[in-house]
N, C-alpha and C positions, 0 to 999 in steps of 0.2 A: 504494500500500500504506500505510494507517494503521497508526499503534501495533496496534490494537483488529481489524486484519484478521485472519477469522477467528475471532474469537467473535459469540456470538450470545446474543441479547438478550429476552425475552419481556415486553411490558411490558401490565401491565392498568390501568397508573393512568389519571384523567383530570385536564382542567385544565392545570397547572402545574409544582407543581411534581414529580410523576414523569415527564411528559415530558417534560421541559427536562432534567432529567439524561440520559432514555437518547436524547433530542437532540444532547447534546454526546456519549455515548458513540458515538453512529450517525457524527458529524464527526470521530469519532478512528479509523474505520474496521467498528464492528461491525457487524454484520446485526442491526436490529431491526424483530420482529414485533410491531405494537401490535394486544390482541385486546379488540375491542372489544362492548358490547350489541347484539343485531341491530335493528334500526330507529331504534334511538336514540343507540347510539354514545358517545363522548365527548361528558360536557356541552358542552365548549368548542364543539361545532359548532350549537349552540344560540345563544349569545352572535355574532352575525351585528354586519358592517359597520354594517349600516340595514336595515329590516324589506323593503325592494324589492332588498337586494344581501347573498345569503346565502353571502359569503364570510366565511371566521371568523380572526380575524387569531389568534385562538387558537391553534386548528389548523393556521395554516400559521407562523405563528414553532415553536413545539414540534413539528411531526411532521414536518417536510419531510423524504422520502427514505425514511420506515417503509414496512414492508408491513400493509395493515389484513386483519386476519381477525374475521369475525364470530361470535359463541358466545356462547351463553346459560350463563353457568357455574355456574347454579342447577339446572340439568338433569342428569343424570346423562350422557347423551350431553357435554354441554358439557365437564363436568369430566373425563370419558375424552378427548378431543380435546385438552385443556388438557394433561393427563399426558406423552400423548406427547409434544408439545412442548418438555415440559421436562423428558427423558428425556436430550436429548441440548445443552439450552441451558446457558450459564456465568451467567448472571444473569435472577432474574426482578424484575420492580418493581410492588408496587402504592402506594394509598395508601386503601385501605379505611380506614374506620371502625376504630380495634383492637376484632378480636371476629368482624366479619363475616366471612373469609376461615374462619376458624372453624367460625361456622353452617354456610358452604357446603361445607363439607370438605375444606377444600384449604389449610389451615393448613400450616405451617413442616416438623413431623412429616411429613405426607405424603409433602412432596417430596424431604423430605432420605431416605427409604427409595427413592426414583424415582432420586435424583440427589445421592449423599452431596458430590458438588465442586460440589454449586449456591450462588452466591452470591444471597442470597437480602433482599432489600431494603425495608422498609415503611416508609412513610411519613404520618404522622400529624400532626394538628393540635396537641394534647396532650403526646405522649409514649404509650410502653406501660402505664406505669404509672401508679398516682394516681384521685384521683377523678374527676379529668377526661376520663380516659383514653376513656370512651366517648360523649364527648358530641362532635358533627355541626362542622365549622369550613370558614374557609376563610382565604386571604390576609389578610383584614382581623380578625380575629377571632386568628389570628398578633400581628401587629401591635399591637395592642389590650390582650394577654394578656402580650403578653412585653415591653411600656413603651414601645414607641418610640412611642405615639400620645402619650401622657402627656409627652413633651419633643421635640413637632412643634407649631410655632405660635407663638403670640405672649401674653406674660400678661393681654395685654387683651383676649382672644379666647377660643374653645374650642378645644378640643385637636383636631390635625384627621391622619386618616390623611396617608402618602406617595402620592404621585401617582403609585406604580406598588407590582404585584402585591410589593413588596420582601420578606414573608416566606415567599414561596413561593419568590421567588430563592434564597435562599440556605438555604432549606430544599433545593434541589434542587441548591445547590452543596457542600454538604455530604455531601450524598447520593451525588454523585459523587464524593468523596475516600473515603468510605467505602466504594464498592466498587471502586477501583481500590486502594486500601491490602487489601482483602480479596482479589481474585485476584494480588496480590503476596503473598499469605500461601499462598493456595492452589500459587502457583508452587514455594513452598517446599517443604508439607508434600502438599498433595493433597487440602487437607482445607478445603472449602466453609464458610459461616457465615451466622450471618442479620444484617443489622442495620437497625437503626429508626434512626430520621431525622424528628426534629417540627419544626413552623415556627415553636413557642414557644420551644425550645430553642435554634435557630438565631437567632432574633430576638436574643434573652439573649447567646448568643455574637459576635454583631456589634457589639453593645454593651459589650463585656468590660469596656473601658479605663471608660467613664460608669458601670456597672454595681459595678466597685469602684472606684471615686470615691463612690459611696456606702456602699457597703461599707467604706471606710477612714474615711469623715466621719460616718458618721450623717447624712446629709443628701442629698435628690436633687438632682440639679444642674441641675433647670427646663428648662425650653425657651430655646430658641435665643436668639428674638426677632432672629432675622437673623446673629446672631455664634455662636460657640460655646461652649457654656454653664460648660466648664472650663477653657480654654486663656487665659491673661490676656494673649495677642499681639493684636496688632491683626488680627481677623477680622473682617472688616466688610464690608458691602454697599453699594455706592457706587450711588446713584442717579444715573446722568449724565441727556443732555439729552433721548435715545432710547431707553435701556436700562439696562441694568444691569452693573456690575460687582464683582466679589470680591475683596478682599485679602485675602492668607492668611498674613499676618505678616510685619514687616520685620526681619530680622536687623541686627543690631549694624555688622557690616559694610557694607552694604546703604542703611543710614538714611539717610545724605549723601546721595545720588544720590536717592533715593526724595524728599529735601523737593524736592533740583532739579527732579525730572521733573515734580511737582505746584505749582511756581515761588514755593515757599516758601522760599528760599536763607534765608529768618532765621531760619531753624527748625533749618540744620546746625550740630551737635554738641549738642544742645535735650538736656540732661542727662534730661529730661521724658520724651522720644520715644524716644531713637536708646537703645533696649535692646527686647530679643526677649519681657522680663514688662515688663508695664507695671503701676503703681499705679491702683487704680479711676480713681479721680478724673482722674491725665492720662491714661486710654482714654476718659474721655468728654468731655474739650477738644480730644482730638486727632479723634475721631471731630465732632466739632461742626464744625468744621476743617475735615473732607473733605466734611462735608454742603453746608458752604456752595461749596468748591470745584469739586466735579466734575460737578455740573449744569451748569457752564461750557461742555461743549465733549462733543460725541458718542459715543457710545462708539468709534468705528472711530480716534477722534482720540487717545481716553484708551489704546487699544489701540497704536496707535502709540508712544507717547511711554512706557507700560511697557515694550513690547521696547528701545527703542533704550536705556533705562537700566536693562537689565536685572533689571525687577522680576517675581515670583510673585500672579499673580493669574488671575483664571477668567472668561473672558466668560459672562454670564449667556443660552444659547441655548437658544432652543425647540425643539420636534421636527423642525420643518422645516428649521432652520438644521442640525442635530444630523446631518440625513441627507443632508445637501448639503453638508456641510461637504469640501473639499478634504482634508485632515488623517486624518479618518475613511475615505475613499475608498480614500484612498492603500496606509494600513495594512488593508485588508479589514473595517473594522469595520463597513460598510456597502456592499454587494456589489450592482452592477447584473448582472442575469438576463434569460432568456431564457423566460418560463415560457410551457408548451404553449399553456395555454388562457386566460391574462391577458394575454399578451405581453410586451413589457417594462417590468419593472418593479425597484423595489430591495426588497433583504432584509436581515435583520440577521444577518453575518457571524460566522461565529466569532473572539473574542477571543485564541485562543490561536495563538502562531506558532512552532511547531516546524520546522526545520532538515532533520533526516532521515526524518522523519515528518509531513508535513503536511499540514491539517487540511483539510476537502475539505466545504464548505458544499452542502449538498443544495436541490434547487428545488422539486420538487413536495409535498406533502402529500395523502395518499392519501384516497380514497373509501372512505366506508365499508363495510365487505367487500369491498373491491377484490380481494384477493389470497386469500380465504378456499379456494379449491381448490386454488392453488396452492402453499401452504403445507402445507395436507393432506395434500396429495400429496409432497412433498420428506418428511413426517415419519414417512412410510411406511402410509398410509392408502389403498385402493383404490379405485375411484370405487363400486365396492356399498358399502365403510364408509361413504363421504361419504352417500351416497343414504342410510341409513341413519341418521348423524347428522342429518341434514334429518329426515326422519321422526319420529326420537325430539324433537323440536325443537331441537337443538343450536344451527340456525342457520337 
């Protein structure tokens, strides 16, 4: 039994970020129908492994454990099929265009006369409002819009996206807080709501703390260039002999042991060093310091010798490392599987770990239309309606 057992969930988004929320809602126990185009489905199942292996990592990180039903919701059949659905569902999601839901007639109005306690969810690139509002986006274009590309990189370089969907994340983590804070509203009064959720806004909210760092200075706080652009600690990227590793500031307490562990003992009590702000000038003697040092010896070596002297830093790992990692395993962050028709293979786990409720990582990801009759039919549809909705081309 999940938190979420028990509700049910109607999702038409594609891509990212609306399925990655009603993903984690599906992991906290609800029933989620994903309805999708007939032949064409979710974009993500376009975006394939390699063009000979049409498995879509899209589709199987976001949808594992939906039900797929197929509907044309431009049709008049489609959008009677969609209704009842969500006659009797607690949240529906898309992430249309703002405007299209509209054209189709199946806007906010609609539902809320079908289903006044429907929590009701959109998801946009833009935002609702503004002149943006109706112009086409995606992850990158997120990103792009709301600065994070503009302080990723190096000043000697061009500004370069994140090496993952990042504003669709947290467009879709946001997404989730807004409709479990909305049927906790509903639990109170009974009374459903809509809300919008953009990937430019979420971008901007990720960035609060850099975002007024310039808002209180007049001034952006650049790109990285390896360190962090506001924090005057010693944030640094050590090149060792194999890899890479991250300091993520030495505390005042800390400092002694940190010049031992790096075999600088002339360096304990360095009026210079051993504070948590450093002066520009000694963060870039101290970092010249570590460049010459830590090419010395391995990273597995330089890993060692932070634990045993208790210092905060980040081994720099790849994907492969990231999903092999022991640590990851341990805690479910990364889940070996049993899947029907792949065999075994790993997934990415749910992040969250609830106690009396816990979270239950689904394996498969549905075909498209897999489920389309049998949903039909739970939503009180006969099989002449269905023959029917075939007909009018619903599906």
């Amino acid at each position: 039994m999940g938190v979420l057992t028990g509700y049910s969930v109607v999702d038409l988004s594609i891509l990212v970020q609306g399925p990655q929320a009603s993903s984690m809602l599906h992991d906290l126990g609800a029933d989620v129908v994903k309805v999708e185009l007939p032949e064409v489905g979710d974009l993500g199942r376009w975006l394939t492994v390699a063009v000979d292996d049409d498995r879509s990592p899209y589709v199987e990180a976001n949808n594992r454990g939906k039900r797929s039903v197929a509907l044309d919701l431009r049709t008049q059949g489609g959008k009677r099929a969609l209704f009842k659905l969500v006659e009797k569902a607690d949240v529906l999601i898309h992430n249309f265009v703002p405007g299209t839901a509209e054209e189709w007639g199946i806007n906010y109005d609609d539902f809320l006369e079908i289903n006044p306690q429907l929590v009701y969810a959109a998801g946009s690139t833009f935002g609702p409002e503004g002149p943006n509002s109706r112009r086409e986006g995606a992850d990158m274009v997120g990103q792009a819009e709301g600065g994070i590309v503009s302080v990723t990189g190096h000043d000697d370089g061009h500004p370069t996206i994140v090496g993952s969907v990042i504003s669709d994340h947290l467009g879709a983590q946001n997404m989730i807080t807004g409709i479990l804070a909305a049927l906790l509203h509903r639990e109170r009064t009974g009374e459903g709501q809509r809300i919008d959720v953009s990937l430019v806004g979420s971008a901007i909210y990720a960035q609060s703390s850099e975002m007024t760092y310039t808002m209180l200075s007049g001034k952006a706080p650049g790109r990285p260039n390896n360190n962090h652009p506001i924090l005057r600690g010693l944030v640094h990227r050590c090149h060792t002999s194999d890899g890479y590793i991250y300091l993520l500031g030495v505390q005042e307490h800390l400092w002694n042991d940190f010049a031992r562990c790096i075999g600088r003992e002339d360096l304990i009590d360095d009026k210079r060093f051993a504070t948590l702000v450093l002066e520009p000038h000694n963060m870039e003697t101290l970092r010249d310091i570590l460049d010459e040092i830590f090419p010395t010896r391995t990273t597995d070596e330089w890993e060692e010798r932070m634990r045993t002297w208790g210092q905060r830093y980040g081994r720099v790992k790849t994907y492969d490392e990231v999903v092999t990692d022991e640590t990851n395993l341990a805690n479910g962050y990364v889940v070996e599987v049993d899947h029907p028709e792949y065999g075994a293979i790993s997934v990415v786990g749910n992040p969250i770990r609830l106690s009396a409720t816990p979270t239950e990582t689904a394996v498969v990801a549905p075909a498209l239309g897999q489920h389309t009759e049998e949903v039909l039919l739970e939503a009180g549809f006969t099989w002449e309606d269905i023959e029917q909705l075939r007909a009018d081309g619903a599906y």
